[in-house]
C-alpha positions as CSV (number, residue, x, y, z in Angstrom):
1,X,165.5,170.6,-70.2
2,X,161.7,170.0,-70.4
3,X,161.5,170.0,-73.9
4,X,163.9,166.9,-74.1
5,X,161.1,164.7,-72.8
6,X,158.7,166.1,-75.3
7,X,159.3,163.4,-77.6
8,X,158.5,160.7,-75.4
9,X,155.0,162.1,-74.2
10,X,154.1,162.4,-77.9
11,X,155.3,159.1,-78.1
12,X,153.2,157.6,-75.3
13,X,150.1,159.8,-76.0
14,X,150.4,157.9,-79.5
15,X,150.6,154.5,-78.9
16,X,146.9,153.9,-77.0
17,X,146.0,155.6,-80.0
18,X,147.3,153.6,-82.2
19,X,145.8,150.7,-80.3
20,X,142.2,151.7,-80.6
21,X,142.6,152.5,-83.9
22,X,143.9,148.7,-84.5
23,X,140.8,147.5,-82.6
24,X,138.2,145.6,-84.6
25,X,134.8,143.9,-83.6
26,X,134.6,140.8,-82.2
27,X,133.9,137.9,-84.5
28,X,134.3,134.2,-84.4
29,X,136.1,132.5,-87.9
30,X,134.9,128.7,-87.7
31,X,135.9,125.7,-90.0
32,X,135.6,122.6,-90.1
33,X,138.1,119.0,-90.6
34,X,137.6,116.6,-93.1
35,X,137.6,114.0,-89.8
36,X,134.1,115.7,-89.4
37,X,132.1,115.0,-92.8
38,X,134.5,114.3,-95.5
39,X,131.6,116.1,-97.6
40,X,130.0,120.3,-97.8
41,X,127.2,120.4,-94.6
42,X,124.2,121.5,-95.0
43,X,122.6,122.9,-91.3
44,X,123.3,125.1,-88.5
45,X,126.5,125.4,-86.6
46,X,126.6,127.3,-82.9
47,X,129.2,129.2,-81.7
48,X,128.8,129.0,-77.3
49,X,129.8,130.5,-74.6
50,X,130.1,130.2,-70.5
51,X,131.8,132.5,-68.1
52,X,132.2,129.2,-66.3
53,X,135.5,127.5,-66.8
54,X,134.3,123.8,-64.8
55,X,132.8,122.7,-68.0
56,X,132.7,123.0,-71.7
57,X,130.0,125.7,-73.1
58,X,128.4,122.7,-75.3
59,X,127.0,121.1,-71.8
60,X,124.8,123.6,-72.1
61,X,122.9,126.0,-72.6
62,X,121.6,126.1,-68.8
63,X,117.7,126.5,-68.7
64,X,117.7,128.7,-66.2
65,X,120.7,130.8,-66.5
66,X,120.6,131.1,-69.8
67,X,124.4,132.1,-71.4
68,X,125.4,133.3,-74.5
69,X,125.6,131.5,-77.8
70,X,125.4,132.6,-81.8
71,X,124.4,130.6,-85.0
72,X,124.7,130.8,-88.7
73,X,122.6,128.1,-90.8
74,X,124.8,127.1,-93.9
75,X,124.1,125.4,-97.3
76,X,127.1,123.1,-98.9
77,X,129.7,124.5,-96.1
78,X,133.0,122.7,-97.3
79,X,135.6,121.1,-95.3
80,X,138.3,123.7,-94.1
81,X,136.1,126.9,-95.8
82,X,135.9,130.1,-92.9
83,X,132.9,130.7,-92.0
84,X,132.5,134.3,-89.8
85,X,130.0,134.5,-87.2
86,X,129.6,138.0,-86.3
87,X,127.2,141.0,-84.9
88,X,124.6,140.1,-88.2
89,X,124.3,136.4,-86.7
90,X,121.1,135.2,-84.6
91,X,122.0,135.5,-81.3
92,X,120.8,134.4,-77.6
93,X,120.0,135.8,-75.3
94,X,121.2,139.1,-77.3
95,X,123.5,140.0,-79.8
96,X,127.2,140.0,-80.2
97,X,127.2,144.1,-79.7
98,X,125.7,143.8,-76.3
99,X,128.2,140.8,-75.0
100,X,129.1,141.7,-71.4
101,X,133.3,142.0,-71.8
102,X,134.6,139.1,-69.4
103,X,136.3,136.1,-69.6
104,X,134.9,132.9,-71.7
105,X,135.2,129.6,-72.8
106,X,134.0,129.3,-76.3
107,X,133.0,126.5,-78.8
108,X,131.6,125.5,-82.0
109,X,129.0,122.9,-82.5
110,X,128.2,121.4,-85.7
111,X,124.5,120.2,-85.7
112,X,123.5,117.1,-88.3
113,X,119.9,116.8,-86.6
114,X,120.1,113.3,-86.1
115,X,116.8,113.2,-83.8
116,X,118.0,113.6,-80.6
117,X,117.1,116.2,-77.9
118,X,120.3,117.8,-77.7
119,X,121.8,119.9,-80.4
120,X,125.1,120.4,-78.8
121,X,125.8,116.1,-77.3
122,X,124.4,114.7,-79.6
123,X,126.5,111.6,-81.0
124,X,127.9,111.9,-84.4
125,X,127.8,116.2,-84.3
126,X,131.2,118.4,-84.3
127,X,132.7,120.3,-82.0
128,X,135.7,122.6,-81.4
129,X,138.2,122.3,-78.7
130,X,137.0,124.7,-75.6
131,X,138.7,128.3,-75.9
132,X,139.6,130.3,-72.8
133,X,139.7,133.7,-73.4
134,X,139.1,137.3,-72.4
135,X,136.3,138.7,-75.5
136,X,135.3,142.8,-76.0
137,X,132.5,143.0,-78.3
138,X,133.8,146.5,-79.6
139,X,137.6,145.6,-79.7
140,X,138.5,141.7,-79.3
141,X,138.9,141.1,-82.6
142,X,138.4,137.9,-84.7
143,X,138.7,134.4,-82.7
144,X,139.8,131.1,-84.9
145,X,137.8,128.0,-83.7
146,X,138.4,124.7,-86.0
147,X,135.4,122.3,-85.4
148,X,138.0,118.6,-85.2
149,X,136.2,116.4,-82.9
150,X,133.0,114.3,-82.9
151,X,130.6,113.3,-80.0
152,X,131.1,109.5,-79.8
153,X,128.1,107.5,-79.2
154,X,127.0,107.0,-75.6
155,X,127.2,103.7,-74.2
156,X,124.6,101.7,-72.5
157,X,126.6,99.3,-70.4
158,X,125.0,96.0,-69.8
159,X,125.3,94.0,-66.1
160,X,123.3,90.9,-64.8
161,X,120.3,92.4,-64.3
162,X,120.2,95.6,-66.8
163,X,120.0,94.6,-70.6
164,X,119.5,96.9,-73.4
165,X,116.2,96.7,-75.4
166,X,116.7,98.2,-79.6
167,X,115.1,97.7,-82.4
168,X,115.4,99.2,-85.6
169,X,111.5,100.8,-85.7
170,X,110.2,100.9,-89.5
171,X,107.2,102.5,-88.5
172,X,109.0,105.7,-87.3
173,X,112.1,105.6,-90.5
174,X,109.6,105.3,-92.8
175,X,107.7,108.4,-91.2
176,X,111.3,110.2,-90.6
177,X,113.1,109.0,-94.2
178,X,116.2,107.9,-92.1
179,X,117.1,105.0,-89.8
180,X,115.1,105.3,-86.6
181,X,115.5,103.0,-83.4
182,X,113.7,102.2,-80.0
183,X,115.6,102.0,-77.1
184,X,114.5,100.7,-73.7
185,X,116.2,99.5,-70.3
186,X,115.1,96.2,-69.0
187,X,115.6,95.7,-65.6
188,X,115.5,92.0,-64.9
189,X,113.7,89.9,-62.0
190,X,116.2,88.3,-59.4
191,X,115.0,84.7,-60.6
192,X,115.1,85.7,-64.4
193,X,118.5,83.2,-65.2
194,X,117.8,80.5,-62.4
195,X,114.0,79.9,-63.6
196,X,114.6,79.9,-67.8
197,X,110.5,79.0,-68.5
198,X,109.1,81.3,-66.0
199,X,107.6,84.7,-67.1
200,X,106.4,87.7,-65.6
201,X,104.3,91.2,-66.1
202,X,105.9,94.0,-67.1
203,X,105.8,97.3,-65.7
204,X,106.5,100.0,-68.8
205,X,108.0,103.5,-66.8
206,X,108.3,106.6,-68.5
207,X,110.6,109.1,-67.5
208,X,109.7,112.8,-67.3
209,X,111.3,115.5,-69.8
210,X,115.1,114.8,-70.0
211,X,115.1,110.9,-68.6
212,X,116.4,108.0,-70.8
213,X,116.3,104.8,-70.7
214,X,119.5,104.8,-68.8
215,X,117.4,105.9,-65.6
216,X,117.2,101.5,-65.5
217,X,120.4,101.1,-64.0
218,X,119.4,103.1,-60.8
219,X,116.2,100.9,-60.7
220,X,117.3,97.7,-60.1
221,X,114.8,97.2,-56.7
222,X,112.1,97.7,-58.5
223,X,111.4,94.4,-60.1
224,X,110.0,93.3,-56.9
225,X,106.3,94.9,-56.7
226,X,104.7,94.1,-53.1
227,X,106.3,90.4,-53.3
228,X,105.3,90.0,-56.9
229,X,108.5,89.9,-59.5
230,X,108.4,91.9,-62.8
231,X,110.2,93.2,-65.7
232,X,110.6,96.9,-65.0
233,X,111.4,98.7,-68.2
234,X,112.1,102.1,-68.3
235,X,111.4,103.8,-71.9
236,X,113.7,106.4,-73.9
237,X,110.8,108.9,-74.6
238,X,113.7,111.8,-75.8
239,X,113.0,113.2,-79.9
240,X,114.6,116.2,-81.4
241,X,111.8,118.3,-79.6
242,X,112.4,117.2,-76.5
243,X,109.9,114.3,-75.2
244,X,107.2,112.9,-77.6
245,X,104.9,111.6,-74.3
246,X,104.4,108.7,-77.0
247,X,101.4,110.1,-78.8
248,X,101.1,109.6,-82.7
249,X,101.9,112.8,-83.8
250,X,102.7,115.5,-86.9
251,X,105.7,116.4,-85.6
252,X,107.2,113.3,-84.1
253,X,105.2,110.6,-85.9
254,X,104.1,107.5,-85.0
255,X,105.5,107.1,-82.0
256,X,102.6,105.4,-80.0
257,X,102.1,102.5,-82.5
258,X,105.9,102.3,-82.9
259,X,106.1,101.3,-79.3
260,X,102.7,99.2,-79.0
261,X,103.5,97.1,-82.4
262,X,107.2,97.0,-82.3
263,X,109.0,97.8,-79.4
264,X,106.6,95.9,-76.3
265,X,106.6,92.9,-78.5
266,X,109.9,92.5,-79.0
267,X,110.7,93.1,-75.6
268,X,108.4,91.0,-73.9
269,X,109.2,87.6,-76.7
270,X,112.8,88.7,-75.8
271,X,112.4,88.8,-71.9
272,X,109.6,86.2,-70.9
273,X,106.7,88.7,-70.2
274,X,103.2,87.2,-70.0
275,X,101.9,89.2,-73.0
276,X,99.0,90.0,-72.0
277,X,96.8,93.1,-70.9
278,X,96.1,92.2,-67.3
279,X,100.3,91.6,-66.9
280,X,101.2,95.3,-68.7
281,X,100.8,98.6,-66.7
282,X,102.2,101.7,-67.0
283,X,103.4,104.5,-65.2
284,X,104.9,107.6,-65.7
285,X,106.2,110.9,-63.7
286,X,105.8,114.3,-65.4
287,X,105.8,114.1,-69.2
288,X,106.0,110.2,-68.1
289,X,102.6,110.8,-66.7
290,X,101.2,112.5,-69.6
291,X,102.1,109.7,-71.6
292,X,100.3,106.9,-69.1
293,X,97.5,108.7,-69.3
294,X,97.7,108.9,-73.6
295,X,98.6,105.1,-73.7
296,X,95.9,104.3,-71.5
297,X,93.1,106.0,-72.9
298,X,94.5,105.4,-76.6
């Protein structure tokens, strides 16, 4: 009677082996849609990860818990070509072979290095749909991700007394080859639209590293200085490499004169300021107040 079930133990005994035998390296098969770039891209494209699943892994990477993510650099990369991203790729914090098995969400990022400080937000770059799923370096296999969706530009609303300050800055495209801009919020004094002639002094406010210029909407009670009304402007000092403190530089460019000759004249012809030296202070927290002290001894 025993040997009528030897069969099935074979049978069983076979199929996990069949299984491992089946199982192939974990690696991630990205492409690209024409809704993208309609043309081959030339750059890097990520490939993240978080064990998290509140948030999509491109809102990363967290500074101080750093989680995982992979990269390939590509040269004429053509709409809807496979591009594999696998244990030979550049990899952080460590490579695909040491990937703790446990459940992910997972993304591609197309980056076009359009200046800003964030590879994986920011406007105009490409992204893949989040992936949920369980990964085994040594068995998971290969995981499709089409990059189909584009980061759309992020909106400064405008209200009474928050305006948007841009100007197209020919100092910094001419240092950068492409189309650069200067953006500022300008937060407006309670008389600004009852009193059309009158003008004021401007306080210039630089946020520390990761501030904007959208930190003006949360500033509103700050045009009133001990009694004394002003334009309080809060700067955009974000670049590719994080925060350019405005100082002229290599790297960054001119990005002192750029706001000195272009972007505090335009703002103070377009908002009443007084224009002149006494009426203009600056101020600064962190980076910001690296950069006060540049601007002010420069």
């Amino acid at each position: 009677m025993r040997l009528r079930f030897l069969p099935l133990c074979l049978l069983l005994i076979a199929i996990p082996a069949a299984r491992v035998a089946d199982a192939r390296p974990l690696e991630f098969r990205v492409t690209f849609d024409k809704v993208v770039s309609g043309k081959p891209f030339t750059g890097r494209v990520y490939v993240m990860l978080t064990k998290s699943d509140k948030t999509e892994p491109r809102f990363g990477p967290s500074w101080f818990k750093p989680e995982p993510m992979f990269a390939r650099d590509v040269k004429d990369w053509k709409p809807g070509e496979e591009l594999v991203i696998d244990g030979t790729a550049p990899a952080f914090p460590e490579p695909l072979a040491k990937l703790a098995k446990a459940t992910y969400s997972v993304q591609a990022v197309m980056d076009f290095d359009r200046g800003e400080r964030s590879f994986s937000t920011a406007p105009g770059n490409g992204y893949s749909k989040s992936v949920r799923q369980e990964l085994d370096p040594a068995a998971a296999g290969p995981l499709v991700l089409a990059i189909d969706q584009v980061v759309p530009p992020r909106l400064f609303k405008e209200v009474e007394r928050v305006k948007l300050a841009e100007i197209d800055s020919k100092l910094l495209s001419d240092f950068h080859k492409r189309p650069v801009k200067m953006r500022a919020g300008v937060v407006l004094p309670k008389s600004f639209a009852a009193e059309p002639k009158k003008r004021y002094p401007v306080v210039y406010e630089i946020p520390g590293f990761g501030g904007t210029h959208f930190m003006a909407h949360n500033l509103v009670t700050r045009s009133d200085v001990a009694g004394v009304e002003m334009l309080w402007v809060v700067l955009d000092p974000s670049c590719r490499l994080g925060h350019h403190v405005f100082a002229d530089s290599a790297n960054n460019g001119p990005c002192g004169r750029a706001l000195v000759e272009e972007l505090i004249p335009f703002i103070e012809r377009e908002y009443r300021g007084l224009g002149a030296p006494a009426a203009r202070f600056v101020t600064g927290h962190s980076s910001g107040g690296w950069s006060s002290l540049w601007l002010q001894v420069t």
